[in-house]
DRENVODO-268713 format. One record per atom (N, C-alpha, C): residue number from 1; x, y, z. Coordinates in nm, 4 decimals, padded with zeros to 6 digits. Example, Ala and Ser with C-alpha at 12.3 -4.5 7.8 and 13.67 -1.06 7.14 Angstrom:
2
@fitor=1&px=01.3190&py=-00.5690&pz=00.7800
@fitor=1&px=01.2300&py=-00.4500&pz=00.7800
@fitor=1&px=01.3200&py=-00.3300&pz=00.7800
@fitor=2&px=01.2850&py=-00.2250&pz=00.7080
@fitor=2&px=01.3670&py=-00.1060&pz=00.7140
@fitor=2&px=01.2900&py=00.0030&pz=00.7870
***
This chain:
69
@fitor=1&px=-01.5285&py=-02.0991&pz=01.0418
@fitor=1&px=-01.4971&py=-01.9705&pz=00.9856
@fitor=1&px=-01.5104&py=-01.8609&pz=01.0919
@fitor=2&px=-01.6107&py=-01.8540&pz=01.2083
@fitor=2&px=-01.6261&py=-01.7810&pz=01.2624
@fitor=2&px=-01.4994&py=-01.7916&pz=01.3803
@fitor=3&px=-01.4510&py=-01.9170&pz=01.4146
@fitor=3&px=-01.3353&py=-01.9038&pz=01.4956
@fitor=3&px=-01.2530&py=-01.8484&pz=01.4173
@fitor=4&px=-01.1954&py=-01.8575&pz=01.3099
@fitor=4&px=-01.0918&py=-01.7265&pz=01.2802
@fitor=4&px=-01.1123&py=-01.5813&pz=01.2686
@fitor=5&px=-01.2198&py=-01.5359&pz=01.2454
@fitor=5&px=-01.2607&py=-01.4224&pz=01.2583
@fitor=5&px=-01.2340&py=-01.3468&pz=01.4220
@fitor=6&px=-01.2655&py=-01.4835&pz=01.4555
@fitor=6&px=-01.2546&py=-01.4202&pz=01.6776
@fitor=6&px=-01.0684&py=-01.4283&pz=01.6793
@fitor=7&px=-01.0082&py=-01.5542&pz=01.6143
@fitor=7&px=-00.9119&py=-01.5347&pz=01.6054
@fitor=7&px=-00.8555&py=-01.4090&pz=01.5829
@fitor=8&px=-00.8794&py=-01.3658&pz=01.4561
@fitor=8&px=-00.8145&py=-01.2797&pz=01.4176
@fitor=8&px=-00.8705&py=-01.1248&pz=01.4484
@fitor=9&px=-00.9432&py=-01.1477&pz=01.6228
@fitor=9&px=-00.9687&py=-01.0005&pz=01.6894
@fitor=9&px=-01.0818&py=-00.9286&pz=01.6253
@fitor=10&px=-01.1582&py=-01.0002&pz=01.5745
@fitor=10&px=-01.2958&py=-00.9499&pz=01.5232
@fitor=10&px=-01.4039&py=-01.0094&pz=01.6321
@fitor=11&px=-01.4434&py=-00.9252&pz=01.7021
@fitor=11&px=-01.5648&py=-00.9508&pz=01.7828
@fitor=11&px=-01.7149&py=-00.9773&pz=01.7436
@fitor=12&px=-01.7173&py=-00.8742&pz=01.6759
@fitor=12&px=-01.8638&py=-00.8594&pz=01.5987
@fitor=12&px=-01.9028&py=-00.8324&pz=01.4548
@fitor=13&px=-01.9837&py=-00.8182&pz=01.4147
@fitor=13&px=-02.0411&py=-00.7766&pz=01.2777
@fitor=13&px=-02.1425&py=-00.7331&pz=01.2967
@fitor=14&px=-02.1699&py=-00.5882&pz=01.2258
@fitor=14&px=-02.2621&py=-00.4949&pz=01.2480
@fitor=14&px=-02.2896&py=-00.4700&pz=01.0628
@fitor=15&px=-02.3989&py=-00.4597&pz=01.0198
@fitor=15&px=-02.4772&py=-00.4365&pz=00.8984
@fitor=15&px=-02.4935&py=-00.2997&pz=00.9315
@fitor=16&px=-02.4471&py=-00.1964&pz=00.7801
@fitor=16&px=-02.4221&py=-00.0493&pz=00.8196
@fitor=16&px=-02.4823&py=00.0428&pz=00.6832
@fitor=17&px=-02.5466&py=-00.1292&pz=00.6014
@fitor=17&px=-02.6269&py=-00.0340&pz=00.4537
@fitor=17&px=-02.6771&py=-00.1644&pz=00.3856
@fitor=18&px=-02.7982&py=-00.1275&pz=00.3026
@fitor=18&px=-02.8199&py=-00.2917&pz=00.2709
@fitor=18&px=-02.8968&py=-00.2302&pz=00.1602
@fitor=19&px=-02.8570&py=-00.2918&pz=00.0112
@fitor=19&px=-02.9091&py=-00.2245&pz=-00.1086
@fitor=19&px=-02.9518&py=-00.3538&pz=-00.1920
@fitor=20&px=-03.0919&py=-00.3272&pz=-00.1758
@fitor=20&px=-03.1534&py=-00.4417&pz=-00.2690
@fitor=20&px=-03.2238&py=-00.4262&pz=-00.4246
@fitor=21&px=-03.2245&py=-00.5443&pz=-00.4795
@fitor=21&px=-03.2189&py=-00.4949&pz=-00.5931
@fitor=21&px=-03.3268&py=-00.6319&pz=-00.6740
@fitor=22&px=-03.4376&py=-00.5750&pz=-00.7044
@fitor=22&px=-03.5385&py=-00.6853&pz=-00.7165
@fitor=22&px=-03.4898&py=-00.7615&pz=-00.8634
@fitor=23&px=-03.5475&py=-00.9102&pz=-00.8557
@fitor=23&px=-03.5295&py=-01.0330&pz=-00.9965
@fitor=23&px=-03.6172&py=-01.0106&pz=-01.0024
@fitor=24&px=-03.7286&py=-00.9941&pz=-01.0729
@fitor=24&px=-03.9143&py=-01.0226&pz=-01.0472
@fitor=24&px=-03.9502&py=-01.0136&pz=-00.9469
@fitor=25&px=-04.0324&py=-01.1813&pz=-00.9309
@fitor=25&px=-04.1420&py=-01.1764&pz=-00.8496
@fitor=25&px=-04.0789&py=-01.2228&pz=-00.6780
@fitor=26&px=-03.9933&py=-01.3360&pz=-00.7337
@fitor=26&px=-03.9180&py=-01.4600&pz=-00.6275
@fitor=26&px=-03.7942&py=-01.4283&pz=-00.5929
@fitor=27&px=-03.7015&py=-01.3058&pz=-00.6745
@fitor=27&px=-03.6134&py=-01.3356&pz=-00.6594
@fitor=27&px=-03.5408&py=-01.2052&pz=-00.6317
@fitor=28&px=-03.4073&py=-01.1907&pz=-00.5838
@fitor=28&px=-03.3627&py=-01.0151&pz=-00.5720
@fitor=28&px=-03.1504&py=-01.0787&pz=-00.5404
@fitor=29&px=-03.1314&py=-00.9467&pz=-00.5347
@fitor=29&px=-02.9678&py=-00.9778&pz=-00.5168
@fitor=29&px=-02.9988&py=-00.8534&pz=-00.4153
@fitor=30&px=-02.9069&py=-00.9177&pz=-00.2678
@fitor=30&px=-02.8853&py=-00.7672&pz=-00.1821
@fitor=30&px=-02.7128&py=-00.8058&pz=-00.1461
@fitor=31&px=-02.7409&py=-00.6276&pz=-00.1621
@fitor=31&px=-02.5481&py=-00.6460&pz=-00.1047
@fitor=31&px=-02.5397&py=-00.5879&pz=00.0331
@fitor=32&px=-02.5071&py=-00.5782&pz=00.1277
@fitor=32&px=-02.5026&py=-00.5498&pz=00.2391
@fitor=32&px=-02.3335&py=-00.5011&pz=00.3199
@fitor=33&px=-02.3327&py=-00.3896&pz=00.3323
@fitor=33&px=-02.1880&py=-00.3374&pz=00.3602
@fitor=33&px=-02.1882&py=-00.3739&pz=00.5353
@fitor=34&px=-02.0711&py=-00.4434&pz=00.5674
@fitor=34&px=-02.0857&py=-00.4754&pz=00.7061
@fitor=34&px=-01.9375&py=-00.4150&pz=00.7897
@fitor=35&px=-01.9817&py=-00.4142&pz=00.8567
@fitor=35&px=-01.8173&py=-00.3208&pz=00.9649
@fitor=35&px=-01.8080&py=-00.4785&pz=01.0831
@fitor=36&px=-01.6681&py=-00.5109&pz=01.0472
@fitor=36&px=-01.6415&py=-00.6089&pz=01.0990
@fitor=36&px=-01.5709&py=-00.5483&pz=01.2623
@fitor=37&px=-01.5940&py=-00.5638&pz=01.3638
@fitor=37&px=-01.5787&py=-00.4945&pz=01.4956
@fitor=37&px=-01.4865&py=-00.5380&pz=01.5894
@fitor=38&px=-01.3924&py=-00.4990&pz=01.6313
@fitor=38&px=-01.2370&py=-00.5766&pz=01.7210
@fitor=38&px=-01.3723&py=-00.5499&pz=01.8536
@fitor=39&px=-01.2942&py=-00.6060&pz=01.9901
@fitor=39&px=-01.3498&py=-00.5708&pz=02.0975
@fitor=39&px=-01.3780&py=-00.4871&pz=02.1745
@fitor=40&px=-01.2714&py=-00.3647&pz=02.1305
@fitor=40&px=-01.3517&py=-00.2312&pz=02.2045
@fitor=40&px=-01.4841&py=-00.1447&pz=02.0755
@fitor=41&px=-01.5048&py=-00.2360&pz=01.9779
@fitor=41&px=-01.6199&py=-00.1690&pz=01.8951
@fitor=41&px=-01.5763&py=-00.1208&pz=01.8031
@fitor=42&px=-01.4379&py=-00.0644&pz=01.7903
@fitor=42&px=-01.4094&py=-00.0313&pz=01.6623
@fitor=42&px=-01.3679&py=-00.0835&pz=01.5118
@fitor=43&px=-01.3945&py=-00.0128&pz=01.4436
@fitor=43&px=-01.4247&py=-00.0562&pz=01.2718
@fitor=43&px=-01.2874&py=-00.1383&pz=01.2351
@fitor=44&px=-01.3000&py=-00.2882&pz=01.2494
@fitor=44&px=-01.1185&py=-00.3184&pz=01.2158
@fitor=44&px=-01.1520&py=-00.3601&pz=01.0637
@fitor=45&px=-01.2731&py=-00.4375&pz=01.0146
@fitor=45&px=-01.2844&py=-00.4066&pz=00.8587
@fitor=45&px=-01.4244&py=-00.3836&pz=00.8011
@fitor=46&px=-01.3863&py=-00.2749&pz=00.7040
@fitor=46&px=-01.5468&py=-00.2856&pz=00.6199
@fitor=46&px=-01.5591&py=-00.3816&pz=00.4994
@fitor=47&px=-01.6358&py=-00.4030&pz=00.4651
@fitor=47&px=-01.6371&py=-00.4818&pz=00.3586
@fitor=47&px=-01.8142&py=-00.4864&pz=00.3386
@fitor=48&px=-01.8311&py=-00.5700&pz=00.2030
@fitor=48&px=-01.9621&py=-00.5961&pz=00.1293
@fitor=48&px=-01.9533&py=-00.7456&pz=00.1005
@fitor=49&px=-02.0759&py=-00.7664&pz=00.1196
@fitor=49&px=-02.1196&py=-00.9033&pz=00.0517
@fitor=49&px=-02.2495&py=-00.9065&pz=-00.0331
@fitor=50&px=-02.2778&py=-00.9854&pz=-00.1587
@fitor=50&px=-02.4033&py=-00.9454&pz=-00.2077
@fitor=50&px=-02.4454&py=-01.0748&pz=-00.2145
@fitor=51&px=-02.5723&py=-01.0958&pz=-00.1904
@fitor=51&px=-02.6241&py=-01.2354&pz=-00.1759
@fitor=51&px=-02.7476&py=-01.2364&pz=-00.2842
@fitor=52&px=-02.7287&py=-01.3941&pz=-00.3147
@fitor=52&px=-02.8524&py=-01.4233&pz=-00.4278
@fitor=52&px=-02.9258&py=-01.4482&pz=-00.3914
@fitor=53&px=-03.0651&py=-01.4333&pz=-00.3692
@fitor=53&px=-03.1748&py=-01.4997&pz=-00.2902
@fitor=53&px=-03.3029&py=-01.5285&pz=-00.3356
@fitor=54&px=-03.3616&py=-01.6510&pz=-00.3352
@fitor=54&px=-03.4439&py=-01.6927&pz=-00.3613
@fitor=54&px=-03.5782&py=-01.6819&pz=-00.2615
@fitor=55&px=-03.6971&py=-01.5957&pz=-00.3459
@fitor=55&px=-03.8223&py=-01.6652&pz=-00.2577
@fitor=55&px=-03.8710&py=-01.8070&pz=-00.2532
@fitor=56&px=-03.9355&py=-01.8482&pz=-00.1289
@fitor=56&px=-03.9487&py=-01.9849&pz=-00.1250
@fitor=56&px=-04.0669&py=-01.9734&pz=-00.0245
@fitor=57&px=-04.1729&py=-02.0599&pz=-00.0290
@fitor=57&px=-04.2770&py=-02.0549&pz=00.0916
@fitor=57&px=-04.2699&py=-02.1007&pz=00.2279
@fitor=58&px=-04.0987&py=-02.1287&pz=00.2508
@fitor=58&px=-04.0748&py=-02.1102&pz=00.4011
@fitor=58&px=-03.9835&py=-01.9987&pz=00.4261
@fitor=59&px=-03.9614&py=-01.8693&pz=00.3139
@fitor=59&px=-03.9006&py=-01.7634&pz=00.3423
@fitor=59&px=-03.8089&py=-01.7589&pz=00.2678
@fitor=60&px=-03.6729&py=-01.6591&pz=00.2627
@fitor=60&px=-03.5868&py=-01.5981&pz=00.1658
@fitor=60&px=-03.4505&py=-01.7611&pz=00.2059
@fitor=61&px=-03.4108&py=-01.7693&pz=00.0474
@fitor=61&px=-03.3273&py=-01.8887&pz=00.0594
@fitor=61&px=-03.1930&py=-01.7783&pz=-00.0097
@fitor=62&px=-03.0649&py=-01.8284&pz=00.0368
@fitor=62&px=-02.9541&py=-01.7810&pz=00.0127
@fitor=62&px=-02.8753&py=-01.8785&pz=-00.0885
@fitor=63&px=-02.9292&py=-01.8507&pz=-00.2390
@fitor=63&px=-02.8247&py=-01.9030&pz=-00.3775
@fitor=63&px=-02.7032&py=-01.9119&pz=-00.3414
@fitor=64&px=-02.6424&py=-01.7942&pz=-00.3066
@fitor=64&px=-02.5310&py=-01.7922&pz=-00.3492
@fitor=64&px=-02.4510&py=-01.6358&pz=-00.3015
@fitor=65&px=-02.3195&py=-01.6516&pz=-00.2674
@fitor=65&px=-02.3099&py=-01.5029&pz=-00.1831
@fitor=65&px=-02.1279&py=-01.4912&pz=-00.2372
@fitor=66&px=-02.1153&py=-01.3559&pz=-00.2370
@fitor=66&px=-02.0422&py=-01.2842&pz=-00.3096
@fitor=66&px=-01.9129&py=-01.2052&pz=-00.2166
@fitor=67&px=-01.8099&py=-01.2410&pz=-00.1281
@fitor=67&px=-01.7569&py=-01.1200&pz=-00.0662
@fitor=67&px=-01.6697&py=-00.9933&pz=-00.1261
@fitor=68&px=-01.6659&py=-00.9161&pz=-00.1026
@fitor=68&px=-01.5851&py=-00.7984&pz=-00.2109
@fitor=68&px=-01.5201&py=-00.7238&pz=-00.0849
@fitor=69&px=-01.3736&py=-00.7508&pz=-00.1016
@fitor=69&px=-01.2992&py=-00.6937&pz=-00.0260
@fitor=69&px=-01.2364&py=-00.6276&pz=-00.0559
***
């Protein structure tokens, strides 16, 4: 997946807002707006993803993830 992304002139990904939103104790949904970056740095897409995430006692586990374009 990440070779088409380089394919398709996306260099980087930069995280530009990250809104979390607690389940209880273990658990939360964050969505995270990311600026997808061509090679001279500029914004070629924004977009969001919100991820499901589980606490776990070796750290945050990723359920399940959401892109919204």
């Amino acid at each position: 997946m990440i070779d088409a992304y380089r394919d398709a002139g996306y260099a980087s990904f930069a995280a530009v807002a990250i809104d979390t939103r607690q389940l209880g104790e273990r658990a939360a949904f964050a969505t995270v707006r990311w600026h997808a970056l061509d090679t001279d740095g500029e914004v070629a897409r924004d977009t969001q993803t919100t991820y499901h995430l589980l606490a776990t006692p070796d750290g945050w586990r990723i359920l399940s993830y959401t892109n919204q374009f």
